[in-house]
Structure formats: structure tokens, C-alpha cells
C-alpha positions in Angstrom: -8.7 -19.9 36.8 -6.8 -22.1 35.1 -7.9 -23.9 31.7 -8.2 -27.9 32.8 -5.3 -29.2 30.7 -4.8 -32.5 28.3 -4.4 -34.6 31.7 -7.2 -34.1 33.1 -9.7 -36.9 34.5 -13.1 -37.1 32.2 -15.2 -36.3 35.6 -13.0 -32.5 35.4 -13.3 -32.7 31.6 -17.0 -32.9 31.6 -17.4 -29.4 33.4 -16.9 -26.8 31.0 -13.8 -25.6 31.4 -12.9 -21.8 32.0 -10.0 -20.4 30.2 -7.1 -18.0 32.2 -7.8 -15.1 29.5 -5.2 -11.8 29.6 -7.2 -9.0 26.9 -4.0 -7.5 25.1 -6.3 -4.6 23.5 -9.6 -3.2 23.2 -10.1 -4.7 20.1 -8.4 -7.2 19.4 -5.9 -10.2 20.8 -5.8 -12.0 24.3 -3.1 -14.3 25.8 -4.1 -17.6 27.2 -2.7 -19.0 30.3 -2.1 -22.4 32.1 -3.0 -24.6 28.8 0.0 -26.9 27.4 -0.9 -27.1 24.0 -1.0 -30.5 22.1 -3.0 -32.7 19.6 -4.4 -34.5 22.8 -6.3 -31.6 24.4 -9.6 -32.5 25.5 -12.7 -31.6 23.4 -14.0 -29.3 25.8 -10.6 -27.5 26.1 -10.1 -27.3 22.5 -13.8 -25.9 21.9 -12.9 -23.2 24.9 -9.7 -22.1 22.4 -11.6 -22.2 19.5 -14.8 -19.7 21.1 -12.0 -17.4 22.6 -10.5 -17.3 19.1 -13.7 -16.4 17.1 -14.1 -13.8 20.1 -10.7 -12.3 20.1 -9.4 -13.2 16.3 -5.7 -13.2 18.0 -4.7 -15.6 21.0 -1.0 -15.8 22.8 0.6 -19.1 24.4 3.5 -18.3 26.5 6.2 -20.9 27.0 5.3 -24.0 24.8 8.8 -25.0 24.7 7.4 -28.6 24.4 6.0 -28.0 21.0 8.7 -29.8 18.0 8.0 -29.9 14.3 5.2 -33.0 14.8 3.5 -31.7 18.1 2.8 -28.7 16.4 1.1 -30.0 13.1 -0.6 -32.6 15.9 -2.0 -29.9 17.5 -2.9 -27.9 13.9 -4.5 -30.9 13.1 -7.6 -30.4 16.2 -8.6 -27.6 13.8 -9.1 -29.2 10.3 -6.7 -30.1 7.5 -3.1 -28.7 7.1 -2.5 -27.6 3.9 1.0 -26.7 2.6 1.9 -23.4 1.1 1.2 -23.6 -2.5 4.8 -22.6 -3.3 7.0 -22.7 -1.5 8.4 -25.8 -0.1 7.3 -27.5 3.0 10.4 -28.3 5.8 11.7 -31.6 5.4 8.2 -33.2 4.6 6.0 -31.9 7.2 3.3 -29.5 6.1 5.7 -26.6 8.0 6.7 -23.3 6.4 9.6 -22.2 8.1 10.3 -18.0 7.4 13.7 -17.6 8.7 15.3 -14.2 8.3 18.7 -15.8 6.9 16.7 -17.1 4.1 14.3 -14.0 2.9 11.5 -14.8 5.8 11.0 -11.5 6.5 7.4 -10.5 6.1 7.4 -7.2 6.8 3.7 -5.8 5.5 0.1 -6.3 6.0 -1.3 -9.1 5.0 -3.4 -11.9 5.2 -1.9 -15.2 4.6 -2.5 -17.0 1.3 -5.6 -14.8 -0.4 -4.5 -15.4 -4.2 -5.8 -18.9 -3.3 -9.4 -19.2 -3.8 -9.9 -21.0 -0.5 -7.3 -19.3 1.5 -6.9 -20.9 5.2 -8.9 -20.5 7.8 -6.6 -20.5 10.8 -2.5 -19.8 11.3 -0.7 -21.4 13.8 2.9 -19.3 14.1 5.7 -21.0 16.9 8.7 -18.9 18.1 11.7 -21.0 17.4 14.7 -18.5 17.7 13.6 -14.8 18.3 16.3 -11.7 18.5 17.5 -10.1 21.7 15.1 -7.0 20.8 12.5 -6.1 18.0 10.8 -8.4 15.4 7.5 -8.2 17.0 4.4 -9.2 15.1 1.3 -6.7 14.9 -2.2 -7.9 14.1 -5.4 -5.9 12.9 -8.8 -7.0 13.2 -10.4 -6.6 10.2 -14.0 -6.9 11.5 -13.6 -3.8 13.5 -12.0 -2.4 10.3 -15.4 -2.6 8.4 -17.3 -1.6 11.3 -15.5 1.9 11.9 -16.6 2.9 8.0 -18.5 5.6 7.5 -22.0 4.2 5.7 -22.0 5.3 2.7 -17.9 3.8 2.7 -19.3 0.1 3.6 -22.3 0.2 1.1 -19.4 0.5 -1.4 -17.4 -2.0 0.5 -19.7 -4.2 -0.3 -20.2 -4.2 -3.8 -16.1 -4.5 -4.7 -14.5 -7.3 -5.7 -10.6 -7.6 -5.8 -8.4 -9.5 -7.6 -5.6 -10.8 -5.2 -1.7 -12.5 -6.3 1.3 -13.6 -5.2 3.2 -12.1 -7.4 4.0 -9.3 -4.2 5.6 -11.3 -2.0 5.0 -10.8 1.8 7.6 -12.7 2.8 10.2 -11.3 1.0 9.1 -7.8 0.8 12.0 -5.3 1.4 12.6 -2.5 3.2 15.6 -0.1 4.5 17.8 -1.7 6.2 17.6 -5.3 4.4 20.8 -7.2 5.0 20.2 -10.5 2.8 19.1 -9.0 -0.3 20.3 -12.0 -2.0 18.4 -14.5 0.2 15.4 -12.8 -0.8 16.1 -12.3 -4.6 16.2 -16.3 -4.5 13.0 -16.6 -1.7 11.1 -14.4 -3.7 11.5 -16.5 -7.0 10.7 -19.6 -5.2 7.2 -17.6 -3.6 6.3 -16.7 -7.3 7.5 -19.6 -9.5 3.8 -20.0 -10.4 1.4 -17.0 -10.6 -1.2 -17.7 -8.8 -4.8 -15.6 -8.5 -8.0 -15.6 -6.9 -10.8 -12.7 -6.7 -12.6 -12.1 -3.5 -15.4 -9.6 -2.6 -14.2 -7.1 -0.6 -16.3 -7.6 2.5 -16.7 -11.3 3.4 -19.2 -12.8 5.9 -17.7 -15.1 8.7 -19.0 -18.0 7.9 -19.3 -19.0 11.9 -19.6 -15.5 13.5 -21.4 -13.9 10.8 -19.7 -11.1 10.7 -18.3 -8.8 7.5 -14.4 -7.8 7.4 -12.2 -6.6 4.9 -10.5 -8.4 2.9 -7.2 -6.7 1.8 -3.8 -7.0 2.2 -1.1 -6.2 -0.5 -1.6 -9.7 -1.9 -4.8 -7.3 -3.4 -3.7 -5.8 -6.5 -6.7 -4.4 -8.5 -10.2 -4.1 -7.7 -12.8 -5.8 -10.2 -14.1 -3.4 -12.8 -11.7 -0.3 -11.9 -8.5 1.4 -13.5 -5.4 0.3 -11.7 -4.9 4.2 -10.7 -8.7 4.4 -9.2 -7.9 0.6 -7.5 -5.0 1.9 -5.8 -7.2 4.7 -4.3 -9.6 3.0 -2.9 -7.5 -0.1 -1.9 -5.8 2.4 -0.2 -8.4 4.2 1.7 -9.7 0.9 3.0 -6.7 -0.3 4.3 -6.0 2.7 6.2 -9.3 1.5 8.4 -7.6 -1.5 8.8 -3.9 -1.0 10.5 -5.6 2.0 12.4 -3.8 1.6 16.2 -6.8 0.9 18.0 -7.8 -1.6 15.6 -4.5 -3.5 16.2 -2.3 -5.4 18.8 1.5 -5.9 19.0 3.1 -9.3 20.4 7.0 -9.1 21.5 7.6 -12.7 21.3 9.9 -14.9 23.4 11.4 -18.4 22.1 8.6 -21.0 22.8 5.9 -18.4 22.2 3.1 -19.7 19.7 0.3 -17.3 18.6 -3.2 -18.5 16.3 -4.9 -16.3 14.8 -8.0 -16.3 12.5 -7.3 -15.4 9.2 -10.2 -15.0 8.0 -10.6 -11.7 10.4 -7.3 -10.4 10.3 -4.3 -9.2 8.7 -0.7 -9.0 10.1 3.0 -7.7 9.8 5.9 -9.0 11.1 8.0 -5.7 12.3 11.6 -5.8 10.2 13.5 -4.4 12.5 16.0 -6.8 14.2 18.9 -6.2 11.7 21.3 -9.1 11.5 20.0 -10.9 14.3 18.2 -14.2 13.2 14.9 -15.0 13.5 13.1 -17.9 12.8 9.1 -18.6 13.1 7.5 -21.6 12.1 3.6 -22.1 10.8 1.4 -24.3 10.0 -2.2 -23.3 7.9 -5.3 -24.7 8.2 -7.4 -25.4 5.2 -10.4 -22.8 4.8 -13.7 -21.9 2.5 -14.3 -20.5 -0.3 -15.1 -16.9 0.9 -18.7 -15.2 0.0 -19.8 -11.8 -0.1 -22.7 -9.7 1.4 -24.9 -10.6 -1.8 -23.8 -14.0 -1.1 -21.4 -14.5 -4.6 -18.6 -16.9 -4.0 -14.9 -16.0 -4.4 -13.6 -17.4 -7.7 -10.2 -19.2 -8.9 -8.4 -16.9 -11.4 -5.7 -18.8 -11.7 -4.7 -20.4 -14.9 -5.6 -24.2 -15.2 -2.2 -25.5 -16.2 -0.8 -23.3 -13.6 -3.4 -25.1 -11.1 -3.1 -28.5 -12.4 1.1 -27.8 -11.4 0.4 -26.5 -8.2 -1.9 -29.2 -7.3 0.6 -32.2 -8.7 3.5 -30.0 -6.3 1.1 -29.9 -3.2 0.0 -33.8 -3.5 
């Protein structure tokens, strides 16, 4: 059945509404159908989207071709405050990062968008604004079924780490065979890291609406709390590989219009590099999230310096 869209009368709205839900993989990621997505959907519609997200950490909209720069951050807005990128520059004043492969927007590892800020966001909204004629797909891992396929004794240790994440590796700018722009990303990647930013998270956060524990990783992780680098990379390492394990994952071949959400604070993704000189151009906005806690309940904490954060604060006001 169809979702009951923005139009709808408030007799219709008032039933709960039932969502046209496609399952993508076993474990994670679902495309929704027959919803028009703007800042005007009703309450009951929006809630719908919101349960289906917490449920499948990835959804899919085919075919919002109606979405510009403003209907997008209208509907971003239905989900909290926007929050620019702490670095690198907004598009032409809205709170929009544009990754555009002409440019060094290529963000071609795992990751999980923004964790070397203390509060990293809490939802990504991603639209398809030009797409190549083949490849630059984006895959996402659920991180939840990531913990939950560790051996025991593997998540009691999960448990106790903490890990000090930057962005002084830069996902969207990361480089690999094949790079055609090298100079576009020499000049992206100084803008990404023209203030060092760092925050330390435990390892294993709880969900603070589903209550469940995932890992928290990515390469914006560089060293695990009381560890040598050499034993950090280890384990980092070994953790990880539970993460981007297929069955864990789903790929989306994405078609101009396209816009995909996803729950960062379950997931991890990586945008497939493999489109050559074709362009490609995406455009997100972040939603502002919490201050992540652990299984023994201890908060993430700012490592950043405080003149460094008093800059990045004056850039984002």
C-alpha cells in the first residue's frame, strides 16, 4: 500500500499510515515507495519514516526530482537541527555540503560522517544531483549487526575501548588508483583539515532510542585510548572487518533524483570510486546529534583544542 502523502485530508492522516517498504538486504536498508518527500509531510507520515529508519538504519527514495537546495534542508529540518560541516564550507549559504567529484568529493572509505566531533550527527540526508552513466554506487554497513556477530569474549572487550577519532584522514578526499583530480583533492583536503579537530568515543555506543550497542569505527578512528598505535591498528582493524562483512552491508546504484537517509549513529558507508572522469555530484544535509555514551554509561568527550573550538564555532555561527 501506498504511504498517504503531504496532501492528504486530516480524516486519511489520522489513520496510521502504512509505508510501501522494498527490504534491499537481510540486514540492512529498504527502499520506500509512493512518499514525495518534503518539509510539509504529515506527522504521522513523518513518524512512519522515522520507525522504518530506526528499523532498517538505511532507507531509499526513488525519483524526488522535486527536491532543490531549500526543499531539501525543509525536509532535513522534520528531523531536528541542520548543522553545517565544521570545515568545510556550506554551498552558497544553505547548511548543504555539496561532494562533487570535480572538486575532491570523492569519499571512497568507510566511514561514519563527522565522529571527530564530540556530538557527531544523528541523521544524513544524501540527494543524487548528477550521477555517471555506470558505477559510483554507495554501500552501507550496519553497525549494530556488526557488534552482534562478535564472538563474546570480542564484545566484552568492545566494550571497554575508547577511541580517539580526527579529521585529519580525510574521507572525502581519500585517494585511490585511478584518481584523476589529484589536484582538486590536494586543495579539498586542506580545506577538510584546516582545523584539527578530535573527539574520543567508546567503542560500543548505546542507541539512545533503540537501545541498541554498535560500533563505532570508521577511519576517522585513529588510536584506541590507552594502546600503542601498532596494538590500536590491530584491533581497530579486527573490529572493522565485522563491520563491512557482505552480509552486514547493502549497495544502492543511484539514479539522478534519488535521495537516501540513513542513521549515522548505526552505520558506516563508502561511496564506490569507480566512475573515472565521469562527474558526480551528491548533496547532504546533517542533522544535529548527542553526545554518544558507552555500555558503562561514560559520555564521549571533546578532545579538540579550545582555541581550535572557539574558531570552529565563530566559522559555523
Amino acid at each position: 500500500m501506498s504511504a498517504i502523502l503531504s496532501s492528504t485530508t486530516p480524516a486519511q492522516a489520522a489513520q496510521a499510515p502504512e509505508l510501501d517498504i522494498v527490504r534491499q538486504a537481510g540486514h540492512i536498508g529498504a527502499e520506500v515507495r509512493g512518499v514525495r518527500l518534503s518539509g510539509t509531510l504529515q506527522p504521522e507520515v513523518f513518524g512512519a519514516i522515522k520507525a522504518a529508519l530506526l528499523k532498517h538504519k538505511v532507507l531509499f527514495f526513488r525519483g524526488q526530482h522535486h527536491l532543490d537546495d531549500t526543499q531539501q534542508e525543509a525536509f532535513g529540518r522534520l528531523w531536528g537541527e541542520l548543522v553545517p560541516h565544521p570545515t568545510v564550507p556550506s554551498r552558497d549559504g544553505t547548511r548543504l555540503l555539496e561532494l562533487d567529484s570535480r572538486h575532491g568529493g570523492r569519499a571512497n572509505s568507510w566511514h561514519t560522517d563527522v565522529t571527530f566531533e564530540v556530538a557527531y550527527p544523528q541523521v544524513s540526508i544524501l540527494r543524487a544531483v548528477v550521477i555517471p552513466a555506470y558505477g559510483g554506487d554507495t554501500v552501507w554497513a550496519n553497525t549494530v549487526a556488526a557488534y552482534e556477530s562478535l564472538p563474546d569474549d570480542l564484545k566484552a572487550l568492545a566494550d571497554r575501548l575508547r577511541a580517539i577519532h580526527g579529521n585529519d584522514y580525510d574521507y572525502a578526499a581519500a585517494r585511490s588508483p585511478g584518481d584523476l583530480d589529484e589536484e582538486g583533492t590536494r586543495r579539498y583536503r586542506e580545506v577538510f583539515t584546516c582545523r584539527l579537530l578530535e573527539a574520543e568515543h567508546p567503542v560500543v555506543r548505546v542507541h539512545p532510542e533503540t537501545g541498541e550497542r554498535s560500533l563505532v569505527l570508521g577511519h576517522f578512528a585513529k588510536k584506541l585510548v590507552g594502546h600503542s598505535t601498532n596494538d590500536s591498528g590491530h584491533l581497530l582493524s579486527v573490529l572493522q572487518s565485522h563491520v563491512h562483512r557482505l552480509e552486514n552491508t547493502v549497495r544502492w546504484r543511484w539514479t539522478q533524483g534519488d535521495v537516501a537517509i540513513w542513521d549515522n549513529r548505526a552505520t558506516q558507508h563508502y561511496a564506490i570510486n569507480d566512475y573515472g572522469d565521469q562527474h558526480r555530484v551528491v548533496r547532504r544535509v546533517t542533522v544535529a546529534g548527542d553526545v554518544p555514551f558507552g555500555v558503562d554509561g561514560a559520555k564521549s568527550v571533546d578532545r579538540t583544542a579550545p582555541a581550535v573550538r572557539a574558531a570552529t564555532a565563530g566559522a559555523a555561527a
